[in-house]
N, C-alpha and C positions, 0 to 999 in steps of 0.2 A: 717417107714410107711410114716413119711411126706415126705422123697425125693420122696419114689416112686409117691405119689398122682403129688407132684410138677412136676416130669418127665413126668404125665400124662395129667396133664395141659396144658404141654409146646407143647407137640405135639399136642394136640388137639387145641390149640389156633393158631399154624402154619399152621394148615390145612386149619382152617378157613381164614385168610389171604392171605393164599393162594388163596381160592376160590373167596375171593371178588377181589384179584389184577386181575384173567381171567375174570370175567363180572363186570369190573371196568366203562363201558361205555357201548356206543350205538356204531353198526355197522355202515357201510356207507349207508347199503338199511335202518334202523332207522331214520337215517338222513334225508336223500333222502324222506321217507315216510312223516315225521314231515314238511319238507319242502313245498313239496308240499299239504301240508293240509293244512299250512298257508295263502300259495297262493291263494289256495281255496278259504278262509275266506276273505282274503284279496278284490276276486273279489266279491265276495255276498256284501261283506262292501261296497264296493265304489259303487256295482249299486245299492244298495237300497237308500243310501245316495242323491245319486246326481237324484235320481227318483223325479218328480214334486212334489210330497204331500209334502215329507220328506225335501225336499230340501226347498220350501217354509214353513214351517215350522221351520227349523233353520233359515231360513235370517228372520222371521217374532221374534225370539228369538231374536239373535243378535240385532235388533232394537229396541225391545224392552230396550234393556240392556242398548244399546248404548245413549237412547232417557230419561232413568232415571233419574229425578232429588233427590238431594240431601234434 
């Protein structure tokens, strides 16, 4: 009985490895999708950032920082 179980193990744990080695990753249109979402972000980031309110507000940080004594 224990070979048999052991033999039943052993396929059922190839199969499984099996499985994970075909969706091991992300395809190219995954990629492609990810990519271009960061870019996304990437453009929302830099216009709100460099927007008047937000922009004076870090340089008005920075100076702060910069202006702190000890």
């Amino acid at each position: 009985m224990y070979k048999a179980v052991r033999a039943r193990m052993r396929v059922l744990v190839g199969r499984v490895a099996r499985a994970v080695r075909r969706d091991a990753g992300m395809v190219t249109s995954e990629y492609a999708m990810g990519i271009v979402a960061a870019v996304a972000f990437a453009a929302v980031l830099y216009k709100v950032v460099t927007s008047g309110p937000v922009s004076a507000a870090l340089q008005g940080i920075v100076k702060q920082a910069l202006d702190a004594r000890m």
